[in-house]
C-alpha positions in Angstrom: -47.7 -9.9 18.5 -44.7 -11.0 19.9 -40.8 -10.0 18.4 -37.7 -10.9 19.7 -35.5 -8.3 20.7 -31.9 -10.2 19.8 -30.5 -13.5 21.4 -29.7 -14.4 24.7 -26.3 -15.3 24.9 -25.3 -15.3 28.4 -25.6 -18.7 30.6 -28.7 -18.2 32.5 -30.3 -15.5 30.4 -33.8 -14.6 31.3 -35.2 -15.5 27.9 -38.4 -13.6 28.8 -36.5 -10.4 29.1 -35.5 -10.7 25.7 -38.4 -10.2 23.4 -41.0 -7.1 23.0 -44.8 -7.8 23.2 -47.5 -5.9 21.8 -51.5 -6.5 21.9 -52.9 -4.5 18.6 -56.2 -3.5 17.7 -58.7 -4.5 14.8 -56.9 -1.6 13.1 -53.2 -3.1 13.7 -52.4 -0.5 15.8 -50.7 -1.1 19.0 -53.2 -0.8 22.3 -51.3 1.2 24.8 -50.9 -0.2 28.6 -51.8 -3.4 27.6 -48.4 -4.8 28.2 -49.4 -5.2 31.9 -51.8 -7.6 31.5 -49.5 -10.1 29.2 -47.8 -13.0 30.8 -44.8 -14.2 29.2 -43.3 -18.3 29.8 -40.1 -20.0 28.2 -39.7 -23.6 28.2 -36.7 -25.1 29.6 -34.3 -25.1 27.1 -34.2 -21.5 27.9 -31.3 -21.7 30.4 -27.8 -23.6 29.7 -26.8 -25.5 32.5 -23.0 -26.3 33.7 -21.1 -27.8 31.2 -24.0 -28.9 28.6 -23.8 -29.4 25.4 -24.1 -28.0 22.4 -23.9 -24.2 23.4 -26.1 -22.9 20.6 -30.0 -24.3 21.2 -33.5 -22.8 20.3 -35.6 -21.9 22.4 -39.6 -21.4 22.5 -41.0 -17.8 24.2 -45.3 -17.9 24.6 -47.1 -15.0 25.4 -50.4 -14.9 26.6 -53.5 -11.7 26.8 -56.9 -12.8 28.6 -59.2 -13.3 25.6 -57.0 -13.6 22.8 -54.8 -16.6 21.4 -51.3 -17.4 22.7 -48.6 -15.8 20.5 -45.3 -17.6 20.5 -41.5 -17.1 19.2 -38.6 -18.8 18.9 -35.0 -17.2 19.5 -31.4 -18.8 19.3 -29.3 -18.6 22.0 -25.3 -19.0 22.7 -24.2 -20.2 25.7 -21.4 -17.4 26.6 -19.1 -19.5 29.4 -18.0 -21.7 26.6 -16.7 -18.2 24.5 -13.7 -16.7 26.1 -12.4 -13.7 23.9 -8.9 -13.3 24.1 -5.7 -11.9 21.5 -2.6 -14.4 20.8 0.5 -13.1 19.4 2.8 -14.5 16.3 5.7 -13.4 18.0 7.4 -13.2 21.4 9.2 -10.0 19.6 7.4 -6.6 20.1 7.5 -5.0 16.9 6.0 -3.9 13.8 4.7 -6.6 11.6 3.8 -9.3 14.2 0.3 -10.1 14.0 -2.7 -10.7 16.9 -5.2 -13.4 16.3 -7.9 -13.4 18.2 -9.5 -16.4 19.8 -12.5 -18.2 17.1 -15.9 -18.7 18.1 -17.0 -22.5 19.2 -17.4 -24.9 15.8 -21.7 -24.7 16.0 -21.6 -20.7 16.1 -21.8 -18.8 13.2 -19.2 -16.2 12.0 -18.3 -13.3 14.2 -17.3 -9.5 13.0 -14.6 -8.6 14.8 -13.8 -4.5 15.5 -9.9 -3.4 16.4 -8.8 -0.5 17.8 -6.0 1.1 19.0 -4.4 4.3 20.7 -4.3 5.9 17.1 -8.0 6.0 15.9 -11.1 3.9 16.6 -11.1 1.1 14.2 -8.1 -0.1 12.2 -9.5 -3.7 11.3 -12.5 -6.4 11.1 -11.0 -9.4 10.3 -10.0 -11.8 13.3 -5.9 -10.7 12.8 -4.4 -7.6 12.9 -0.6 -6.7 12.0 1.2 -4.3 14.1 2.4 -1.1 12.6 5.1 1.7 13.6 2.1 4.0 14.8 0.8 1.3 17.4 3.6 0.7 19.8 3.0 2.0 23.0 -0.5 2.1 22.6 -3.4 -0.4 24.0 -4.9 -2.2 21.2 -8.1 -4.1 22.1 -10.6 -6.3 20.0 -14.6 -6.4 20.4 -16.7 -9.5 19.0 -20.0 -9.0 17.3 -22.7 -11.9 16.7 -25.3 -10.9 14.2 -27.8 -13.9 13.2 -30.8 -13.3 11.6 -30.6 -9.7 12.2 -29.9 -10.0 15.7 -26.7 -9.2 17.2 -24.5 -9.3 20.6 -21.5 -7.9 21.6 -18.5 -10.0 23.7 -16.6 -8.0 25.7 -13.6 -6.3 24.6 -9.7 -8.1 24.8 -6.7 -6.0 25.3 -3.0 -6.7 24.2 0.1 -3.7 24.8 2.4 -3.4 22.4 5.3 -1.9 24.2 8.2 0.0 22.9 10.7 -1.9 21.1 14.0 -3.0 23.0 16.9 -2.3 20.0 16.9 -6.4 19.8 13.2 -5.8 19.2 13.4 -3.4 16.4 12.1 -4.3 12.7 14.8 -4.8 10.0 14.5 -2.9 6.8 15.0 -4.0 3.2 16.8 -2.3 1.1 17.2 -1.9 -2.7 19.8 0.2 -4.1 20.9 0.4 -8.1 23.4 2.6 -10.1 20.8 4.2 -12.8 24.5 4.0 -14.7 27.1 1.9 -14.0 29.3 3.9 -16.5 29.2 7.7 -16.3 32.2 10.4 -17.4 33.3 13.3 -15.6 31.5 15.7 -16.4 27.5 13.5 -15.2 26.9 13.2 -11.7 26.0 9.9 -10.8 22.7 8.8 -9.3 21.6 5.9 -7.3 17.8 4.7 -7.2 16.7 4.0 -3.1 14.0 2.2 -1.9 13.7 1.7 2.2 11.1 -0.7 3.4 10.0 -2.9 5.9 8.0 -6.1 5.7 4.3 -5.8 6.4 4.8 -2.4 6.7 5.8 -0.6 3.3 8.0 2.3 2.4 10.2 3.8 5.6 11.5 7.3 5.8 14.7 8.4 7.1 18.1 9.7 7.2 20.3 8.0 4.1 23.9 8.0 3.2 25.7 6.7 0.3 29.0 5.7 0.4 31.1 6.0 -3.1 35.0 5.0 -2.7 36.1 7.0 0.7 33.6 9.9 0.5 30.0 10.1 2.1 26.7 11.6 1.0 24.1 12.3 3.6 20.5 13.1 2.7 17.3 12.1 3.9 14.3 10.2 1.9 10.9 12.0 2.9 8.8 9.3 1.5 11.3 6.5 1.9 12.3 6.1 -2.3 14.1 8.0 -4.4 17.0 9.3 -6.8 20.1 10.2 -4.8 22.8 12.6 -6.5 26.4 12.7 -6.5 28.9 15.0 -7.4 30.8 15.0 -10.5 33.4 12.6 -9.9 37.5 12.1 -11.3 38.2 9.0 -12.9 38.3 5.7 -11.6 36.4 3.4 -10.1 33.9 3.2 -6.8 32.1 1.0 -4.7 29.0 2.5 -3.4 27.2 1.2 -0.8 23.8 2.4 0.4 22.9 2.8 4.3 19.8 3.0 6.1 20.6 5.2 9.7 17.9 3.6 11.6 15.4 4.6 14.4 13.8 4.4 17.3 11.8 1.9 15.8 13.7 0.1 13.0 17.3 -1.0 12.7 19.8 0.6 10.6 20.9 -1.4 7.5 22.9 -1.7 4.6 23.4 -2.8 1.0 25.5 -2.2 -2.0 24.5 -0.4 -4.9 26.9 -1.6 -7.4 30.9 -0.3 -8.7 30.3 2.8 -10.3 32.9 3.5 -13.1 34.0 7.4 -14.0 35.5 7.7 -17.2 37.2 10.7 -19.0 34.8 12.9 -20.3 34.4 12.7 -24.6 32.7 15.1 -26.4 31.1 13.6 -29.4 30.2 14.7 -33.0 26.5 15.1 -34.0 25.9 15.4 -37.9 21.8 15.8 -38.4 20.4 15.9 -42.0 16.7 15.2 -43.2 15.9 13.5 -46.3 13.8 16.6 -47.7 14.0 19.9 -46.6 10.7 20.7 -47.9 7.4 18.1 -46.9 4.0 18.2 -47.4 1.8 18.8 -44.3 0.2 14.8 -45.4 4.0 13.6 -45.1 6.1 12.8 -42.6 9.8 14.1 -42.1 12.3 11.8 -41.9 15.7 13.0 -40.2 18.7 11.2 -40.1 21.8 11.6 -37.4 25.0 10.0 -36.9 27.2 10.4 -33.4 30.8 9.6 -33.5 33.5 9.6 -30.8 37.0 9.1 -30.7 37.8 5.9 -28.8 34.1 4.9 -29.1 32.8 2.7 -31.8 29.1 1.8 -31.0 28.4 5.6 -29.5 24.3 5.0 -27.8 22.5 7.3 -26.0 19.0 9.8 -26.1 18.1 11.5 -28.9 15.8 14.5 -28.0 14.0 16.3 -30.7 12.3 19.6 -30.6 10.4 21.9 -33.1 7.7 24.2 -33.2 6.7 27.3 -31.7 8.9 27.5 -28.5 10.3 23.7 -29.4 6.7 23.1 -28.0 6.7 19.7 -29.6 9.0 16.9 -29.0 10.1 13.5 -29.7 12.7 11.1 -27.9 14.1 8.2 -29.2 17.0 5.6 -28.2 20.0 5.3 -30.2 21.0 2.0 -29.5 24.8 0.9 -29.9 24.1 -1.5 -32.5 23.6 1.2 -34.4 27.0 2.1 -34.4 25.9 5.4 -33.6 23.6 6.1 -37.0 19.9 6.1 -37.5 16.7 7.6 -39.3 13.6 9.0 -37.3 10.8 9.6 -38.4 9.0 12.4 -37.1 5.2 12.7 -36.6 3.1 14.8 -39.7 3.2 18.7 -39.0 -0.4 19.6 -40.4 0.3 23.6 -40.0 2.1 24.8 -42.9 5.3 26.9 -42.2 8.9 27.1 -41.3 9.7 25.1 -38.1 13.4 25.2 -36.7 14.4 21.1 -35.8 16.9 20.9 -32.6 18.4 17.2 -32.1 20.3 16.9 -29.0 22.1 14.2 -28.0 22.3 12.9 -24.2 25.4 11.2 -23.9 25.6 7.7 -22.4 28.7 6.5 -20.4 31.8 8.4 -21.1 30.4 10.7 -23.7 28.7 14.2 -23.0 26.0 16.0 -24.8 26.1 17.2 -28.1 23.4 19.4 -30.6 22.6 20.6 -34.0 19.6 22.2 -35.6 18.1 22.0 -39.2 15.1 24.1 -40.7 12.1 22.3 -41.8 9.7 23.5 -44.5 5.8 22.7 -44.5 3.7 23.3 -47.5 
């Protein structure tokens, strides 16, 4: 029985070498020192010569025991010289997000698997690219090729590439988003300002943020690069706040405006709450009506938060839109437990107007 081991791939490959012999018994079991006495021949397509073509060719293996028939194989070989494994980069620039390519097989060959690595852990990719990331410069990053055929496989050696540490020229540029969650607050909110720091073909970036709002400065830092920022309360008037990035070793401070925040006098609002029935069956539903008013405002809008149960344990939020003109009618989910059940409605005020509350006493039966 003869098996080959894998294919030869290097030019002038001792074919021979590459297959296993065995001489087995009536029983199928292999007859042990027999391998001495076999005699192993390839034919001449065996062996690649200088600069023939094509580079992948099959070739024939006999093996031969005194007494017993020849047994033959055939195996597939590559001719290596015309393979040269190397890594090409997208970019003159050293930096994260420039991507190595390395080098394809010749047209006749089938696929190869391809294995990075780098400083940072053993393998990072298998595809014939990889993209540079933050945690890669300075490190050695190399590439290994893998054949497998018909359950055979060969490795090609391994090609390097340094990524080296970023001159300030070199450095990525982040992206920035940056968004008043309200344009309009009053003087008695703090403001806040939704922060995103990325950098292509990387993702999210953490750092050291400040926001800018008129003349002032907030300095904080994003852990996971996104997030809601806080300001103070702030007088009245109007500010442009602008969102920087500080920058790194490894990525380039940057900037972008958030919006024009405007801080208007603070207005306490009115809340009037009443429901429909004070008394409900537990198979009914409880509707409660409000209405918000506001000197100087006439389409009041805003949250409506409300509460009841044990502990306010149950709760229901809904949008007052100012269409509404600052009246509406909920409708409140069925209470099946029978009892007395204090309602809270507070109101969240939107823009210029703070917070307001009432409460009402709901009967189950």
């Amino acid at each position: 029985m003869i098996t080959p081991l894998y294919q030869a791939v290097a030019r002038g490959d001792d074919a021979t070498k590459r297959v296993s012999v065995d001489v087995l018994d009536e029983t199928g079991s292999v007859i042990e020192g027999a391998e001495r006495s076999i005699t192993i021949t390839a034919d001449a397509d065996c062996r690649f010569g200088a600069g023939e073509a094509p580079s992948v060719r099959i070739c024939n293996v006999t093996a031969t025991y005194p007494g017993l028939p020849a047994a033959s194989a055939s195996l597939q070989i590559y001719d290596l010289s015309v393979f040269s494994l190397s890594v090409t980069s997208s970019s003159p620039v050293i930096a994260p997000g420039v991507v190595l390519t390395a080098s394809s097989p010749p047209a006749d060959w089938p696929a190869l698997t391809y294995t990075w690595r780098t400083g940072r852990t053993a393998s990072v990719g298998s595809g014939p690219a990889y993209t540079i990331t933050m945690e890669d410069i300075g490190t050695t990053i190399s590439v290994n090729a893998r054949l497998d055929h018909g359950g055979m496989a060969d490795h090609y050696r391994d090609a390097n590439w340094t990524a080296s540490a970023p001159a300030a020229a070199d450095k990525a540029t982040p992206q920035i988003q940056a968004k008043l969650t309200a344009s309009v607050v009053n003087t008695k909110r703090k403001p806040t300002v939704d922060v995103a720091i990325s950098v292509p073909g990387i993702g999210l970036r953490p750092g050291a943020v400040s926001v800018m709002y008129g003349s002032a400065k907030l300095d904080t830092h994003l852990p996971t690069g996104q997030g809601r920022i806080t300001l103070p309360r702030l007088p009245k008037g109007s500010y442009a706040v602008t969102v920087w990035f500080q920058g790194d070793e490894q990525v380039n401070a940057a900037s972008a405006p958030a919006g024009t925040l405007r801080v208007a006098k603070a207005v306490k609002p009115k809340l009037k709450a009443s429901l429909a029935k004070s008394s409900v069956k537990r198979t009914a539903r409880a509707k409660l009506r409000i209405a918000v008013t506001a000197k100087g405002t006439k389409k009041p809008s805003g949250t409506v938060t409300i509460r009841w149960g044990k502990g306010a344990s149950k709760t229901a939020v809904f949008a007052l839109k100012a269409a509404k003109k600052g009246k509406a009618t909920f409708t409140l989910p069925k209470i099946k437990k029978k009892g007395k059940y204090k309602v809270t409605i507070a109101f969240t005020g939107n823009g210029k107007l703070t917070s307001a509350s009432a409460r009402r006493t709901l009967k189950v039966k």
